[in-house]
N, CA, C, O and CB atoms as a CASP TS submission, in Angstrom:
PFRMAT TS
TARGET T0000
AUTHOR 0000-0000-0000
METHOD Language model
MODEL 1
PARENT N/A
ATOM      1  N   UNK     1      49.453  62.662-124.604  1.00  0.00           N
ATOM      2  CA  UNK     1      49.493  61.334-125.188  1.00  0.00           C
ATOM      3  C   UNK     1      50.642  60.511-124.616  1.00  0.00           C
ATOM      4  O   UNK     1      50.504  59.367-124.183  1.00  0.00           O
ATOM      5  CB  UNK     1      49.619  61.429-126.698  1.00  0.00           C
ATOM      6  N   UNK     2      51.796  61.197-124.650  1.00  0.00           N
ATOM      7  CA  UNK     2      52.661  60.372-123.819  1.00  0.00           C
ATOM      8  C   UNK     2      52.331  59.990-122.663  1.00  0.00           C
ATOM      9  O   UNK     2      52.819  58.882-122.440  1.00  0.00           O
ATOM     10  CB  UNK     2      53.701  60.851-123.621  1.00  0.00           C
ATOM     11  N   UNK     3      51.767  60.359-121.868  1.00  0.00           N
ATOM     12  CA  UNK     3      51.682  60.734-120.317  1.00  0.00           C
ATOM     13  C   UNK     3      50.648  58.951-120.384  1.00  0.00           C
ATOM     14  O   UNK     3      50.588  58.184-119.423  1.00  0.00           O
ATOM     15  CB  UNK     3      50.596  62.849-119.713  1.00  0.00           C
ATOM     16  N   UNK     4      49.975  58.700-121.756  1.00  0.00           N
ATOM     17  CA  UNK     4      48.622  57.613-121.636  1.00  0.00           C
ATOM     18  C   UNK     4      49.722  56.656-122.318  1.00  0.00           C
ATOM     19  O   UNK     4      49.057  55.728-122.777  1.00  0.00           O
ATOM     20  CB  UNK     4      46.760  57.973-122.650  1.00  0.00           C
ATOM     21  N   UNK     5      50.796  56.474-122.548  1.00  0.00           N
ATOM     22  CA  UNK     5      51.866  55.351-123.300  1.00  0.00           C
ATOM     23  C   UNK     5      51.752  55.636-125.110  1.00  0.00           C
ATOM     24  O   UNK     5      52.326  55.002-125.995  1.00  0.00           O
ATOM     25  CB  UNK     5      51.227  53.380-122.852  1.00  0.00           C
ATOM     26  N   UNK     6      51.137  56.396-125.199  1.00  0.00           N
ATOM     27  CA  UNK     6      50.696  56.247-126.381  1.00  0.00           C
ATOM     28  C   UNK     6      51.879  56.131-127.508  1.00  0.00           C
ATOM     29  O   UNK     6      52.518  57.170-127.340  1.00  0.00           O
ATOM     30  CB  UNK     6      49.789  57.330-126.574  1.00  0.00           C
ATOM     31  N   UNK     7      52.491  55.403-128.563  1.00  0.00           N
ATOM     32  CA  UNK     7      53.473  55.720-129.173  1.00  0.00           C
ATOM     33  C   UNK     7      53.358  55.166-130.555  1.00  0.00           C
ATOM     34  O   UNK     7      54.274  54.544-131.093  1.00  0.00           O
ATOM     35  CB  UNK     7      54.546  55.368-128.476  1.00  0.00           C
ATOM     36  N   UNK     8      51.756  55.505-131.328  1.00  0.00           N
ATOM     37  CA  UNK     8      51.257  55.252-132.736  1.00  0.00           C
ATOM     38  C   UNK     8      50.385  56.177-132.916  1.00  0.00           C
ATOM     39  O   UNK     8      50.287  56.566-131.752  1.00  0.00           O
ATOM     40  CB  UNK     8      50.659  53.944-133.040  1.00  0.00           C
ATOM     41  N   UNK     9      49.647  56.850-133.532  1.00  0.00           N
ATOM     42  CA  UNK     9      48.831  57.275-134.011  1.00  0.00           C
ATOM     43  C   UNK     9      48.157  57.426-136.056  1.00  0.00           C
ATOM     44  O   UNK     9      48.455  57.899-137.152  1.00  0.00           O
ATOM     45  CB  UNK     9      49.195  58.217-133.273  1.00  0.00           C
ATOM     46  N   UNK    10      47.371  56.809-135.500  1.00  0.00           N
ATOM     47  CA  UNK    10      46.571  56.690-136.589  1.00  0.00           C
ATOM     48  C   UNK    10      45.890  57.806-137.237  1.00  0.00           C
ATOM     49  O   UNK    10      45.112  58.266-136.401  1.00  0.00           O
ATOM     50  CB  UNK    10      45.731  55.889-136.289  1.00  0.00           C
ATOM     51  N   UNK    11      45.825  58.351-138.144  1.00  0.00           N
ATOM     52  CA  UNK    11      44.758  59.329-138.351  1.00  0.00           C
ATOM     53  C   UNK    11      44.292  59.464-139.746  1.00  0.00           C
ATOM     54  O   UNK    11      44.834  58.843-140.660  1.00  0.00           O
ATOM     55  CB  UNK    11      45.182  60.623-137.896  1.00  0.00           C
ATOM     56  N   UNK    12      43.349  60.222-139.915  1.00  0.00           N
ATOM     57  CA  UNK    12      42.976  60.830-141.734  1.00  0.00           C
ATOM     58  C   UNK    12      43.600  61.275-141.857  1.00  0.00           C
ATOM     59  O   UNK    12      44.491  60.936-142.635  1.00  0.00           O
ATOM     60  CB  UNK    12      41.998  61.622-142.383  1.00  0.00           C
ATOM     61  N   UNK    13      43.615  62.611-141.044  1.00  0.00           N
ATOM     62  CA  UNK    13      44.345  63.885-141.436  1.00  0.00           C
ATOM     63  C   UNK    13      45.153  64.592-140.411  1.00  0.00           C
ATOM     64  O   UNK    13      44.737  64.530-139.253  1.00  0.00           O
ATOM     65  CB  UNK    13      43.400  64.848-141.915  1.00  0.00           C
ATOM     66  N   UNK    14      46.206  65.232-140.645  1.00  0.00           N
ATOM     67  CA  UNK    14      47.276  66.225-139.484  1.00  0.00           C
ATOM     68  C   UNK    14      47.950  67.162-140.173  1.00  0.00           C
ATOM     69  O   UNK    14      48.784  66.884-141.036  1.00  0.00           O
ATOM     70  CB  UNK    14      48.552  65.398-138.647  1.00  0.00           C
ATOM     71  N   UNK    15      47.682  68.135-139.888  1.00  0.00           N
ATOM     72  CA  UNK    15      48.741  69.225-139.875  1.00  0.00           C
ATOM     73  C   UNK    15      50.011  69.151-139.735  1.00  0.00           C
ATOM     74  O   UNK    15      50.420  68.152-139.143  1.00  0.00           O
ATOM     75  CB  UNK    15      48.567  69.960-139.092  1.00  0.00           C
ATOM     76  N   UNK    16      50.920  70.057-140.172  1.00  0.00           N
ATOM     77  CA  UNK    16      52.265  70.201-139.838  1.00  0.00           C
ATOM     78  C   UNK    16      52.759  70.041-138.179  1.00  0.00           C
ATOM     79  O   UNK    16      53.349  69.209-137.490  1.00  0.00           O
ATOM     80  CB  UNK    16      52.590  71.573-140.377  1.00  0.00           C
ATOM     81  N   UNK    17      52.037  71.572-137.990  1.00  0.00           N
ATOM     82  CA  UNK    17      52.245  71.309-136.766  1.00  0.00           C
ATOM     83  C   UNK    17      52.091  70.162-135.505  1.00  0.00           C
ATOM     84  O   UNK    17      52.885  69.881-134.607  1.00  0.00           O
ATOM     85  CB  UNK    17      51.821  72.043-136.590  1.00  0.00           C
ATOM     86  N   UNK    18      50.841  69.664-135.792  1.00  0.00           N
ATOM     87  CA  UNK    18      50.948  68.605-134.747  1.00  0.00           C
ATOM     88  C   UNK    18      51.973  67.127-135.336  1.00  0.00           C
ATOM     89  O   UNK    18      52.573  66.252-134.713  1.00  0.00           O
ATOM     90  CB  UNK    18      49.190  68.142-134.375  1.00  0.00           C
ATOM     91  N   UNK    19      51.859  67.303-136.274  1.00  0.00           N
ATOM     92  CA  UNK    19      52.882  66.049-136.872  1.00  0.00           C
ATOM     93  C   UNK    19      54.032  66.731-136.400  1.00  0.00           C
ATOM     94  O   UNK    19      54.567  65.800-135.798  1.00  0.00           O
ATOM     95  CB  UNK    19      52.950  65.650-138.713  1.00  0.00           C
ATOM     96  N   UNK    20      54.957  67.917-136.216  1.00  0.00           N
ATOM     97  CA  UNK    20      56.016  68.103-135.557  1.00  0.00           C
ATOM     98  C   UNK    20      55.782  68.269-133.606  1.00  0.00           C
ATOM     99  O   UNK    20      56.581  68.377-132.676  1.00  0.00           O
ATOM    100  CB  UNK    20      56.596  69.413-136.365  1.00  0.00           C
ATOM    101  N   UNK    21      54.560  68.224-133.681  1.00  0.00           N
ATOM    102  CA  UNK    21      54.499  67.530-131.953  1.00  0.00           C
ATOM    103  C   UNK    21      54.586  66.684-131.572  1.00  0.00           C
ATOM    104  O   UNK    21      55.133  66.421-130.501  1.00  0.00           O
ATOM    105  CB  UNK    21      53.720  67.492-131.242  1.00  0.00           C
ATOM    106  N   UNK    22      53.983  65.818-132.449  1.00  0.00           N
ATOM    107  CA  UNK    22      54.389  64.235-132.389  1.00  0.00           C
ATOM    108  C   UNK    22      55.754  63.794-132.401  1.00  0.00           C
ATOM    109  O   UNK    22      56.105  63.012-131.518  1.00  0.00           O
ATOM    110  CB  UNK    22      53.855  63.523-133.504  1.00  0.00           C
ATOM    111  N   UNK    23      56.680  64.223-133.375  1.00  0.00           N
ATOM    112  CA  UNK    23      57.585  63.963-133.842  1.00  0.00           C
ATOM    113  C   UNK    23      58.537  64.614-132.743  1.00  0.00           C
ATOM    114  O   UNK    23      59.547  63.921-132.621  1.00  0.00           O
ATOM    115  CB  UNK    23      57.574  64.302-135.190  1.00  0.00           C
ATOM    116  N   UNK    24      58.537  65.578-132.015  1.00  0.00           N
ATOM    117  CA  UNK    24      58.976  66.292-130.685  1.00  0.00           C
ATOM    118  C   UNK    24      58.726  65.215-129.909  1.00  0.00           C
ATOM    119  O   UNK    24      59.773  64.572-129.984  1.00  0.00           O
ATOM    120  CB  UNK    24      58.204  67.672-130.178  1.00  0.00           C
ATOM    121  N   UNK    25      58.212  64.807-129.427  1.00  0.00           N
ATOM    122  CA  UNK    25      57.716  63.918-128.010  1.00  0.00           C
ATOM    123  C   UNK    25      58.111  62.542-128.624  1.00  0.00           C
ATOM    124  O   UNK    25      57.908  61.694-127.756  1.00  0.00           O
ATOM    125  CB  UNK    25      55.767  64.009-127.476  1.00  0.00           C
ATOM    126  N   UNK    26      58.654  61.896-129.910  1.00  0.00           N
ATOM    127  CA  UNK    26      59.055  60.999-129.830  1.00  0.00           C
ATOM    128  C   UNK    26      57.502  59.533-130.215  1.00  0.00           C
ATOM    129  O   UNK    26      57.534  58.334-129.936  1.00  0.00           O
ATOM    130  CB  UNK    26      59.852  61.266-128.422  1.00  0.00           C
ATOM    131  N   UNK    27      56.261  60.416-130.975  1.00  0.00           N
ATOM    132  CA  UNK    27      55.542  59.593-131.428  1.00  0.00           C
ATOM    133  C   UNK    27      54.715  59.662-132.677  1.00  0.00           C
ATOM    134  O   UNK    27      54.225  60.670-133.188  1.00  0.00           O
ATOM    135  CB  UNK    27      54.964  59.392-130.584  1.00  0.00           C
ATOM    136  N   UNK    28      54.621  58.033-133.202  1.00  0.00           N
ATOM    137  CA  UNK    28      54.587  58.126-134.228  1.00  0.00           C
ATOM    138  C   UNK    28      53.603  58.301-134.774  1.00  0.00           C
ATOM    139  O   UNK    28      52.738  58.753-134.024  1.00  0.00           O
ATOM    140  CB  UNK    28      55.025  57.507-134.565  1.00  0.00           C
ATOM    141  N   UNK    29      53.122  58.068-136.351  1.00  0.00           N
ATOM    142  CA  UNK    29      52.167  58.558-137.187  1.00  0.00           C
ATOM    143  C   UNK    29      51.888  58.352-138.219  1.00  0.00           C
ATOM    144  O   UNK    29      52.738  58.399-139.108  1.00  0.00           O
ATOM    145  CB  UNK    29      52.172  59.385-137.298  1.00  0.00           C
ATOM    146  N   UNK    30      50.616  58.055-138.465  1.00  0.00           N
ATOM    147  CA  UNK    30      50.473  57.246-140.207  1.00  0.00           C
ATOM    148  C   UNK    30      48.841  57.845-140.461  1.00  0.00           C
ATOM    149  O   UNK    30      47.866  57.499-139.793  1.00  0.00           O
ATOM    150  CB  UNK    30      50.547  54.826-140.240  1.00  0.00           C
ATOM    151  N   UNK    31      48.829  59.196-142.033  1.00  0.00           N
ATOM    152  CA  UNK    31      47.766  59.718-142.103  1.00  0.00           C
ATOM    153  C   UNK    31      47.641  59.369-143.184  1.00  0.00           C
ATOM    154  O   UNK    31      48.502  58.798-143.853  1.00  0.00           O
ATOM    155  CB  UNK    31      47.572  60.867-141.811  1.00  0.00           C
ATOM    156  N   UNK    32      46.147  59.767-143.645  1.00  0.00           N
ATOM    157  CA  UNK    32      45.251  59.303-145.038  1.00  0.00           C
ATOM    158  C   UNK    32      44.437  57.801-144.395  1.00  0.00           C
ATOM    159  O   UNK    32      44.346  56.887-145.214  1.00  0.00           O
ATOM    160  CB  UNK    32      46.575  58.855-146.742  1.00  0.00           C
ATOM    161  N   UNK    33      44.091  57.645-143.542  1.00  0.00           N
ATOM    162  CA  UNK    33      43.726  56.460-143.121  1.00  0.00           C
ATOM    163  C   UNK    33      42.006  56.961-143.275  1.00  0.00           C
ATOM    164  O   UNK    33      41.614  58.090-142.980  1.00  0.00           O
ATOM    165  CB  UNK    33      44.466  55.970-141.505  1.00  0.00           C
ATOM    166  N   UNK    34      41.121  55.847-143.800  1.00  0.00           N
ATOM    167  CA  UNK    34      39.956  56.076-143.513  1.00  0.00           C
ATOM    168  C   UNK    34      38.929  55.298-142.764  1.00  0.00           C
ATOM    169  O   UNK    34      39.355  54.159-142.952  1.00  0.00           O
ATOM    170  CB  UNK    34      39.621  56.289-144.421  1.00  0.00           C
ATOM    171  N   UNK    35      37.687  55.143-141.923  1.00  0.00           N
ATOM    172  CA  UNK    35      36.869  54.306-142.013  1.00  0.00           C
ATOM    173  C   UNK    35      35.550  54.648-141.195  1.00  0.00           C
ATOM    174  O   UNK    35      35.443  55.757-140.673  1.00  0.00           O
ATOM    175  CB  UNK    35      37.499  53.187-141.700  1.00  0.00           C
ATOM    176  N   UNK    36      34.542  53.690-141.084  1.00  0.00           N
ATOM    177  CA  UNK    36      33.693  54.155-139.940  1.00  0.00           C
ATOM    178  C   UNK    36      33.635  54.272-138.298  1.00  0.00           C
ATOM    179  O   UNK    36      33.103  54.915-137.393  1.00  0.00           O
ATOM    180  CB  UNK    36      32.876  53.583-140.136  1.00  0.00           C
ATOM    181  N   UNK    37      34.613  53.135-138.569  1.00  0.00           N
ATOM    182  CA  UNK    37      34.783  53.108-136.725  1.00  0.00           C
ATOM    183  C   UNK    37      36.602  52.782-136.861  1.00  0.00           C
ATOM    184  O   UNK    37      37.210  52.666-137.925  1.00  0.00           O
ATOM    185  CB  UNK    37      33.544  51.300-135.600  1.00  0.00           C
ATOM    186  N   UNK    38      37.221  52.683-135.406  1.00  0.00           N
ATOM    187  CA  UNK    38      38.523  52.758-135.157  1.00  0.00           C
ATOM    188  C   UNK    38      38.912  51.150-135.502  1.00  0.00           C
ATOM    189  O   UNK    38      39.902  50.645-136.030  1.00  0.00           O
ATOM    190  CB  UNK    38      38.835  53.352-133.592  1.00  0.00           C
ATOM    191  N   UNK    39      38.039  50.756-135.119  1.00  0.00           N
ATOM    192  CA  UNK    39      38.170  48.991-135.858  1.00  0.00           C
ATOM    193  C   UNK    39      38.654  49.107-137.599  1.00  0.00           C
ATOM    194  O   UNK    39      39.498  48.471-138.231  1.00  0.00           O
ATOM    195  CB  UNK    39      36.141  48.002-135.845  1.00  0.00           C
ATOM    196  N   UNK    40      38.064  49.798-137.858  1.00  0.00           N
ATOM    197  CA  UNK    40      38.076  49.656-139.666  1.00  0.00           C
ATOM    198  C   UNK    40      39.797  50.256-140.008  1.00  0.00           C
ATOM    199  O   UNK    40      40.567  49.514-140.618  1.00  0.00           O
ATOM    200  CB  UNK    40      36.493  51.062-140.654  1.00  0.00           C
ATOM    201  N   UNK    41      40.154  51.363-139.634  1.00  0.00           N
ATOM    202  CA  UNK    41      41.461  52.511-139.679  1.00  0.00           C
ATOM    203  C   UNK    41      42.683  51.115-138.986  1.00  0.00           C
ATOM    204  O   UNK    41      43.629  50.688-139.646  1.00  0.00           O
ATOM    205  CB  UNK    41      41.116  54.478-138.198  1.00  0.00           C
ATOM    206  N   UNK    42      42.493  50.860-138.228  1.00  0.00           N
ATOM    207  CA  UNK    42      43.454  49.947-137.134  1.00  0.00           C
ATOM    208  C   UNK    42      43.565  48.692-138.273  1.00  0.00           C
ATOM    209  O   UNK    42      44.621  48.195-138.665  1.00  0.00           O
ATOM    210  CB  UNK    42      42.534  49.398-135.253  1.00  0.00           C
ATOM    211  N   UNK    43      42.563  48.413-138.585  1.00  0.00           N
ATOM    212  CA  UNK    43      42.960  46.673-139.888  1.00  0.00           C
ATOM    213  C   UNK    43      43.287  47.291-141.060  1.00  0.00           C
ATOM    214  O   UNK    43      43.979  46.626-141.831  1.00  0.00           O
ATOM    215  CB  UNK    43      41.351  45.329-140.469  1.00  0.00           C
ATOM    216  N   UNK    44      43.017  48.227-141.343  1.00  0.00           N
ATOM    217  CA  UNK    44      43.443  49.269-142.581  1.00  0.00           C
ATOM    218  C   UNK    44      44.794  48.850-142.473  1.00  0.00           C
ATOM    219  O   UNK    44      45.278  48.027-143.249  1.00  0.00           O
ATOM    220  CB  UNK    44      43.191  51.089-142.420  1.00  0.00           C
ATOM    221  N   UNK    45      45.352  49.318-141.652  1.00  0.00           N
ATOM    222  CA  UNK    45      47.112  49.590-140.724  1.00  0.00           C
ATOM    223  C   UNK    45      47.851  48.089-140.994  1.00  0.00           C
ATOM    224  O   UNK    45      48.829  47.705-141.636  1.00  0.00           O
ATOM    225  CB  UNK    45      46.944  49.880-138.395  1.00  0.00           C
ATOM    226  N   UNK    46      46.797  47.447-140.115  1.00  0.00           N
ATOM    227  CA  UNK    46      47.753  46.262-140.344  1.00  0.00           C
ATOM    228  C   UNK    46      47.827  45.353-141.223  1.00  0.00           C
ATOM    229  O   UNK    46      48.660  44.450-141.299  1.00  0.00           O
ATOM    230  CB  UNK    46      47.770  45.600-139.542  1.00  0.00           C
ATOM    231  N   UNK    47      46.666  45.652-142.126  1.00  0.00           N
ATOM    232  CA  UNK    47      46.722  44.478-143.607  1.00  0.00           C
ATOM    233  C   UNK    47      47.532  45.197-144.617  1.00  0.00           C
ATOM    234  O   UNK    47      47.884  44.614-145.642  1.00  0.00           O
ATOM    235  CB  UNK    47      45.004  44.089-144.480  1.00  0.00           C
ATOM    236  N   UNK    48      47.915  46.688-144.338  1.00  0.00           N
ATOM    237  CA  UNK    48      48.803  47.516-145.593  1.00  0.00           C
ATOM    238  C   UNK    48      49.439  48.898-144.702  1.00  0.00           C
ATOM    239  O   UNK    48      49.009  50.036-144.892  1.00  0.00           O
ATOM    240  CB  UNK    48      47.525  48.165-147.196  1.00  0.00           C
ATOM    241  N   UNK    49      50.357  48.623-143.870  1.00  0.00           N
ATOM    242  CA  UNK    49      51.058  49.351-143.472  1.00  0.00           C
ATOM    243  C   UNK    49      51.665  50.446-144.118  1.00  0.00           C
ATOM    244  O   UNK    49      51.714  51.541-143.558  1.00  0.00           O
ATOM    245  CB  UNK    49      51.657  48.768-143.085  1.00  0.00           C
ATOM    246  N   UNK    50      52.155  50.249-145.295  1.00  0.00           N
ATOM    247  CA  UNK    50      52.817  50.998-145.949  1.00  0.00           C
ATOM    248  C   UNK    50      52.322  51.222-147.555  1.00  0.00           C
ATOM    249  O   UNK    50      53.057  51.346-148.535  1.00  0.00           O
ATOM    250  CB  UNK    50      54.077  50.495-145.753  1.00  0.00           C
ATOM    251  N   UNK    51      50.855  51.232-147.514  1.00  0.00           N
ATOM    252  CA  UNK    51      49.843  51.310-148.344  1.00  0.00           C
ATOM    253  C   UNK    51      49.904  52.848-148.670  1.00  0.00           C
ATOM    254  O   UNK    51      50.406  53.718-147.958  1.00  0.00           O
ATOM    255  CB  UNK    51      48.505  50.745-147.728  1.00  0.00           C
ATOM    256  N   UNK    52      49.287  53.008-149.902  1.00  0.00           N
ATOM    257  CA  UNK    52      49.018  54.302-150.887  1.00  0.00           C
ATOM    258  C   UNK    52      48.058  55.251-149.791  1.00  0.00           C
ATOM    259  O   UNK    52      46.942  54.764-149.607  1.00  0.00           O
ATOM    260  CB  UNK    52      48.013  53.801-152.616  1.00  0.00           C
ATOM    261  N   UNK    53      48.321  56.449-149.093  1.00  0.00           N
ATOM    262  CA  UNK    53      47.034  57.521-148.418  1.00  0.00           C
ATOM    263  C   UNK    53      47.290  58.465-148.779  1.00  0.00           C
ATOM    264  O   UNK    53      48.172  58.388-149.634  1.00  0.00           O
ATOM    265  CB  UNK    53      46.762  57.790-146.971  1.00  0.00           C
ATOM    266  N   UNK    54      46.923  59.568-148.550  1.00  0.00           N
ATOM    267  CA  UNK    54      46.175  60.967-149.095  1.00  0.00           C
ATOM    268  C   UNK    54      46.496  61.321-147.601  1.00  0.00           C
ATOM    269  O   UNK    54      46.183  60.535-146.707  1.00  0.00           O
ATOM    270  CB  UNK    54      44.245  61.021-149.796  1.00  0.00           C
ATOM    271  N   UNK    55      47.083  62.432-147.356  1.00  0.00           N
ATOM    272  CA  UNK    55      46.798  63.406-145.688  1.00  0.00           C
ATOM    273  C   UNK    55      45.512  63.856-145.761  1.00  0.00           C
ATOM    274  O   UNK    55      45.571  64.842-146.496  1.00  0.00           O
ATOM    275  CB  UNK    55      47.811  64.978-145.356  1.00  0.00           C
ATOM    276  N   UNK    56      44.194  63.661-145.354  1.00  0.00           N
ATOM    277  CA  UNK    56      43.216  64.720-145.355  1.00  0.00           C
ATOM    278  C   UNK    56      43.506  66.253-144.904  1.00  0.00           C
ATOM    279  O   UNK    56      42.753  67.123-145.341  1.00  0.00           O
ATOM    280  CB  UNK    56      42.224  64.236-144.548  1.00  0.00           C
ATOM    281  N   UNK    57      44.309  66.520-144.256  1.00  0.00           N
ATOM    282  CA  UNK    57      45.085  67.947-144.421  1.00  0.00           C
ATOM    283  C   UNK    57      46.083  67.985-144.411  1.00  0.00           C
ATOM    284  O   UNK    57      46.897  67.306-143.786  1.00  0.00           O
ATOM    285  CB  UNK    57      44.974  68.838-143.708  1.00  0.00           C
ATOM    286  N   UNK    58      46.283  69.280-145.527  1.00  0.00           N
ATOM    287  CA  UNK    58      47.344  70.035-145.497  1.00  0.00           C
ATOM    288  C   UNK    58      47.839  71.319-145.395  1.00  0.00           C
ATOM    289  O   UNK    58      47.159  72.327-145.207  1.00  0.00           O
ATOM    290  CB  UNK    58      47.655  69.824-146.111  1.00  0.00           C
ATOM    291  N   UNK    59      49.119  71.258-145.531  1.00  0.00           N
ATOM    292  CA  UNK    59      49.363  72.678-144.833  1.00  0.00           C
ATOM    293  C   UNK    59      50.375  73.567-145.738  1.00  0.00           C
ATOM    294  O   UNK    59      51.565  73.350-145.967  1.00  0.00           O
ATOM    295  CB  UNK    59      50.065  72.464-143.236  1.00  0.00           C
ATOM    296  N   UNK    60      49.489  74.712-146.218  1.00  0.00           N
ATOM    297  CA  UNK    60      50.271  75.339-147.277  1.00  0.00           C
ATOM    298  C   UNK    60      50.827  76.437-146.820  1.00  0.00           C
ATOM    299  O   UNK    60      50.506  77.452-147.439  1.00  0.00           O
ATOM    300  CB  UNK    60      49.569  75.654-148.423  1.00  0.00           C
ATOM    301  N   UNK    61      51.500  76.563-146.009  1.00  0.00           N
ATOM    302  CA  UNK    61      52.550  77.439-145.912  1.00  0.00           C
ATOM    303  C   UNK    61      51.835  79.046-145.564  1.00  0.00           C
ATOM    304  O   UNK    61      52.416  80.124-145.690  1.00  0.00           O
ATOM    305  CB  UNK    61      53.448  77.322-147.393  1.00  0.00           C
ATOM    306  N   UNK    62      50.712  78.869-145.195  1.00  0.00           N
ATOM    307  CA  UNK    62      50.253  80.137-144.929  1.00  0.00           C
ATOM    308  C   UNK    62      49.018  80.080-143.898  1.00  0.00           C
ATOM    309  O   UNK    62      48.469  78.979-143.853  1.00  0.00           O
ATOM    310  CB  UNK    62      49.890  80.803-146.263  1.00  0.00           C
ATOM    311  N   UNK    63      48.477  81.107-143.043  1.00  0.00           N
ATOM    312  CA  UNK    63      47.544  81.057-142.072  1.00  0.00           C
ATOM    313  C   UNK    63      46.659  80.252-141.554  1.00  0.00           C
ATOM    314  O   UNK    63      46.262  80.180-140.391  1.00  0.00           O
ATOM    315  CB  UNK    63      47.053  81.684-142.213  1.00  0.00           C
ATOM    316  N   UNK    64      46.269  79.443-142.799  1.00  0.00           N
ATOM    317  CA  UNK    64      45.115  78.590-142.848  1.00  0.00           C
ATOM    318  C   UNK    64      45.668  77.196-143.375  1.00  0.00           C
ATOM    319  O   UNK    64      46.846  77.189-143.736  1.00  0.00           O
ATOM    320  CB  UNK    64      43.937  79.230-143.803  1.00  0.00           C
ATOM    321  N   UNK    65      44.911  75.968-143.462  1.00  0.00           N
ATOM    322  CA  UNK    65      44.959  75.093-143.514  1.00  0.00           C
ATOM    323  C   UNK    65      44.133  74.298-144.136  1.00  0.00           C
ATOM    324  O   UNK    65      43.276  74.068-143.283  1.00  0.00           O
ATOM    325  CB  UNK    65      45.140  74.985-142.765  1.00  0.00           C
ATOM    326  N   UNK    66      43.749  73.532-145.423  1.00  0.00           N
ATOM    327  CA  UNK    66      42.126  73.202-145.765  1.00  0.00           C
ATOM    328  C   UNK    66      42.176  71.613-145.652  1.00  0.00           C
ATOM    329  O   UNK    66      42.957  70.877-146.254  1.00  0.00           O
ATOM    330  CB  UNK    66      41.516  73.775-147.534  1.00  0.00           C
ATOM    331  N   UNK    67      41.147  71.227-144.723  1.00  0.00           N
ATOM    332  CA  UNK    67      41.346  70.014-144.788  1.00  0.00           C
ATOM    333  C   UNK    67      40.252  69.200-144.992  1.00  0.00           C
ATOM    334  O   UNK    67      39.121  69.656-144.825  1.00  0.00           O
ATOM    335  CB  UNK    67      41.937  69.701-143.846  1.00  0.00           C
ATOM    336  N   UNK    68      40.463  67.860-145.390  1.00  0.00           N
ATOM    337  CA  UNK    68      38.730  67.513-146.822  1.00  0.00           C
ATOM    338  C   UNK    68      38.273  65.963-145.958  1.00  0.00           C
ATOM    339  O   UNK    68      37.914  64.854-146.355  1.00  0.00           O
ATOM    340  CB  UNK    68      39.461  66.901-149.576  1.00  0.00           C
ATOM    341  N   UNK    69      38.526  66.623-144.490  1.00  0.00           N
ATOM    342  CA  UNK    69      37.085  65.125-143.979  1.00  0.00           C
ATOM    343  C   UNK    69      36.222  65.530-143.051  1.00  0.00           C
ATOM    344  O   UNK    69      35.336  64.771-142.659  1.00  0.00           O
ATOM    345  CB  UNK    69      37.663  63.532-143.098  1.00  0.00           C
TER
END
């Protein structure tokens, strides 16, 4: 992702781990986002940036991971 400029990411849902990959390489991240297309998630973002989301996954501290999208 770096390598493509990338330095936002949008998503439903992330894991620990890749949220500390992101956070390694210096990019950012905003989960619980929903919609049908990337149009819908992206105006989501910018009409409520710092709006109420849900992570669609999480990560409980053990092998597995359950995540609800």
């Amino acid at each position: 992702l770096s390598d493509l400029a990338v330095d936002m990411v949008l998503a439903g849902g992330m894991g620990a781990g890749a949220q500390a990959n992101l956070d390694r390489v210096g990019i950012s991240y905003s989960v619980g986002h929903s919609g049908n297309h990337p149009e819908d998630v992206l105006n989501e973002f910018i009409n409520d940036p710092n709006g109420p989301r849900v992570n669609a996954c999480e990560d409980h501290d053990h092998d597995h991971h359950h995540c609800k999208h």
